[in-house]
matplotlib code that plots the C-alpha trace (Angstrom):
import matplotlib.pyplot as plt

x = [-72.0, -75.6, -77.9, -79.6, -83.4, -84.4, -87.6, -88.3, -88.8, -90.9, -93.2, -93.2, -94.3, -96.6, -98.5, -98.6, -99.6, -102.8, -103.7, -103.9, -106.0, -108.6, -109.1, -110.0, -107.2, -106.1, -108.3, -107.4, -103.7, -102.9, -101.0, -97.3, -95.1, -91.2, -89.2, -85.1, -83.6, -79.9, -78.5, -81.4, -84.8, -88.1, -91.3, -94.2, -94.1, -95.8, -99.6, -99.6, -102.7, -102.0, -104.1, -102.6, -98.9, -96.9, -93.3, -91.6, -92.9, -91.4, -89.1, -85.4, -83.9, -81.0, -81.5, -81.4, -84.1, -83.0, -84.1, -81.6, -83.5, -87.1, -90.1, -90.6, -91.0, -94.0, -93.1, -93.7, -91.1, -88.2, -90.2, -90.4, -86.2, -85.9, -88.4, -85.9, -82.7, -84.3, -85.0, -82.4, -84.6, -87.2, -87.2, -90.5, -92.5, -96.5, -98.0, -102.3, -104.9, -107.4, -110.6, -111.0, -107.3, -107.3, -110.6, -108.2, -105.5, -107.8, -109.3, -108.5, -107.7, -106.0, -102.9, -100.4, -97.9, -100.0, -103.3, -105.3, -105.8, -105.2, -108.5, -107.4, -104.4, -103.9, -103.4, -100.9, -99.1, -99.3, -98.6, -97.9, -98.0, -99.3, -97.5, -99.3, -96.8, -98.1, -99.0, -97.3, -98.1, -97.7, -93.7, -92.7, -88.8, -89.0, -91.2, -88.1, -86.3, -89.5, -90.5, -87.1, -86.6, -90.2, -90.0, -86.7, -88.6, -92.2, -92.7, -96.3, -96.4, -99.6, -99.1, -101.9, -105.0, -103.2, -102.5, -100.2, -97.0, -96.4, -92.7, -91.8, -89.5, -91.4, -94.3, -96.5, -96.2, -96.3, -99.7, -101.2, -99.7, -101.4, -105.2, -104.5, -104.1, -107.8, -109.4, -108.6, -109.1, -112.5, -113.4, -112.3, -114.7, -117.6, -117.1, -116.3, -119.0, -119.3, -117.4, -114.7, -112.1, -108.8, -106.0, -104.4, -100.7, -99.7, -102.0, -100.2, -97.0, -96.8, -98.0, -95.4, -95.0, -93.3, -90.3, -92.3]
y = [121.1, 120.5, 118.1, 118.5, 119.0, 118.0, 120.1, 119.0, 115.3, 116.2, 118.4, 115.5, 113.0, 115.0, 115.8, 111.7, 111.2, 114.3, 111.8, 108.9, 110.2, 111.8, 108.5, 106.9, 104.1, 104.7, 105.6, 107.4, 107.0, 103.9, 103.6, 105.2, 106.8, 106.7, 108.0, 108.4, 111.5, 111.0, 108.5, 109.0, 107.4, 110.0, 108.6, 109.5, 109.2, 107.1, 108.2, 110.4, 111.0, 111.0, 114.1, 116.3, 115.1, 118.3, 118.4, 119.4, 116.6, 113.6, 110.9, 110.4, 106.8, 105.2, 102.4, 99.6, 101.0, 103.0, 106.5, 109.3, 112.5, 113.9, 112.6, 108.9, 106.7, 104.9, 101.0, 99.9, 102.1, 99.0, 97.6, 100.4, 100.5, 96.4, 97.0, 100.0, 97.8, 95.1, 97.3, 99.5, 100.9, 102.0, 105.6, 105.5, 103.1, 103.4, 101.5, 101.6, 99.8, 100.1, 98.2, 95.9, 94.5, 94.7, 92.1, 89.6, 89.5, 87.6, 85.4, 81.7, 79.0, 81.6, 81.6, 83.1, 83.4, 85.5, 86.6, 88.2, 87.6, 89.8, 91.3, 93.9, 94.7, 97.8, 95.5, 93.3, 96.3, 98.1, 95.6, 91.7, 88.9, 89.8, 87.5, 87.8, 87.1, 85.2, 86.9, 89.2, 91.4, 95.1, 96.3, 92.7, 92.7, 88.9, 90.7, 92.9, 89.7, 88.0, 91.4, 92.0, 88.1, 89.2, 92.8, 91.3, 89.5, 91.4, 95.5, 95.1, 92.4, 91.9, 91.3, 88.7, 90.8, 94.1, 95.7, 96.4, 97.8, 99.2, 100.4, 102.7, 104.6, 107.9, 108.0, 109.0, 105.6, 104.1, 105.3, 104.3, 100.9, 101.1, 102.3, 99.5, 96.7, 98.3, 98.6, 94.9, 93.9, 95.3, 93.8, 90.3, 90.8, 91.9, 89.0, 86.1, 83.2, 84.5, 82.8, 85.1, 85.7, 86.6, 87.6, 84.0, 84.1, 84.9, 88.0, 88.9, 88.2, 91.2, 93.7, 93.3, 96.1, 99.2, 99.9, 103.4]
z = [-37.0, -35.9, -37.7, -40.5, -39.8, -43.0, -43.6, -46.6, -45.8, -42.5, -44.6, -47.1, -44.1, -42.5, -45.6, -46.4, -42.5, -43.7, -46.5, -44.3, -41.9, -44.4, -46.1, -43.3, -43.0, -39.6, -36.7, -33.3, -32.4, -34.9, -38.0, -38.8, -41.5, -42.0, -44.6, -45.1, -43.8, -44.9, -42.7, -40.6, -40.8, -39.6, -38.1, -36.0, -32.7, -30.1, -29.2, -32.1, -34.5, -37.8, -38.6, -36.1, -35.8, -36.4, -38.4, -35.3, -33.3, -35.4, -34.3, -35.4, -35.3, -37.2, -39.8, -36.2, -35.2, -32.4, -31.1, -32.2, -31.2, -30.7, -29.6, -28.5, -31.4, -32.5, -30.6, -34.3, -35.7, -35.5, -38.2, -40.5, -40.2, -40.8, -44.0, -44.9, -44.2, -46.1, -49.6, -50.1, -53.4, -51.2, -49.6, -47.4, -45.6, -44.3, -42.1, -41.5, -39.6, -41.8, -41.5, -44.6, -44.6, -40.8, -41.0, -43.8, -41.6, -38.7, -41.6, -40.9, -43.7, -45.8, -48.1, -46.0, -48.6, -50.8, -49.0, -51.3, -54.6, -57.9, -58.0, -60.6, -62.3, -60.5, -57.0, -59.6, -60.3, -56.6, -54.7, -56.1, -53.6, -50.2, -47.4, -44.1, -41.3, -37.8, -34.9, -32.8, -29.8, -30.8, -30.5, -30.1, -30.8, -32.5, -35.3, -36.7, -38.4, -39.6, -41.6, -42.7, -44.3, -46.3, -46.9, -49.2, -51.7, -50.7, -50.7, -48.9, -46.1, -43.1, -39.7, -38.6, -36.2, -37.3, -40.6, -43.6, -44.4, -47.5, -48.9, -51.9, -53.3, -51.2, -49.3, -52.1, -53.4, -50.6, -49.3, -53.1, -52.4, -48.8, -50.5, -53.0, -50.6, -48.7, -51.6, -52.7, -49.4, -49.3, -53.3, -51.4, -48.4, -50.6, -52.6, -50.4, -51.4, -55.0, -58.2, -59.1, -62.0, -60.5, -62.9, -64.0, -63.5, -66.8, -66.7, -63.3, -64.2, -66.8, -64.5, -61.3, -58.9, -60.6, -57.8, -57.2]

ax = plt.figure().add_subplot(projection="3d")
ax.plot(x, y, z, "-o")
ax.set_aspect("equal")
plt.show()
């Protein structure tokens, strides 16, 4: 029996990977999408541009990470299957480079656990706590069981000089999680130096990420 090419997921990702690209969060060839295929995982492939990636071009690996069929996987794409392994709940994962969280994660004498802070209670209900996880060369391997041991407690995590992952239950979500975390990061940015009124923890605390 041959495998499943499940259409409808590869329609789903390409038309999230669209989104991406027209609001400006990734440029060039960066930034990646996964989402479950059965026991499968799809996700763009290496040297791929988000707004031209085609359904027929994407990546199969399993839930380690490694390449099943199609094209070459993205070099980040073992970190889109550890975040996957690690929440069971969620069904799609984004990853962007865009330019306002890109600029937090080189910030010095920040709160790594929780790197931006609530802003609004959309980011409180988006995203929570932000960890921000040291630095890593692009496709390093030691990266997979770092972002797994945070993506259990964390759906949104940053990798320091790079960018954010965001998981949710479909990619949908996932990309609203992803905007969230650059709009926030650009409210920080523009406000950096100013006295600000951040949600106080028992503001945030009703308004936790919704699973989506």
């Amino acid at each position: 029996m041959s495998e499943p090419d499940h259409q409808a997921e590869r329609d789903r990702l390409i038309a999230t990977a669209r989104a991406i690209a027209a609001r400006s969060l990734t440029h060039g060839s960066t930034g990646n999408v996964s989402i479950r295929a059965g026991a499968h995982i799809l996700v763009t492939p290496t040297g791929s541009g988000l707004a031209t990636v085609r359904a027929d071009e994407l990546s199969v690996i399993d839930t380690h990470g490694t390449h099943v069929s199609g094209a070459e996987p993205s070099k980040e794409a073992f970190l889109h299957a550890a975040i996957l392994r690690a929440r069971p709940d969620a069904g799609a994962v984004v990853h962007t480079h865009s330019t306002h969280a890109a600029a937090v994660s080189c910030l010095a004498d920040v709160d790594r656990r929780d790197i931006l802070p609530p802003l609004t209670a959309y980011y409180a209900m988006r995203v929570g706590a932000l960890p921000m996880l040291p630095y890593f060369a692009p496709g390093d391997s030691r990266m997979a069981s770092a972002v797994e041991r945070l993506a259990e407690e964390h759906p949104a995590l940053l990798l320091s000089n790079h960018g954010p992952f965001a998981a949710a239950s479909d990619p949908e979500h996932a990309l609203e999680m992803a905007e969230e975390i650059e709009e926030t990061a650009k409210l920080f940015l523009l406000l950096r130096g100013a006295r600000t009124r951040p949600l106080t923890d028992s503001q945030r605390a009703v308004l936790s990420p919704s699973g989506h």
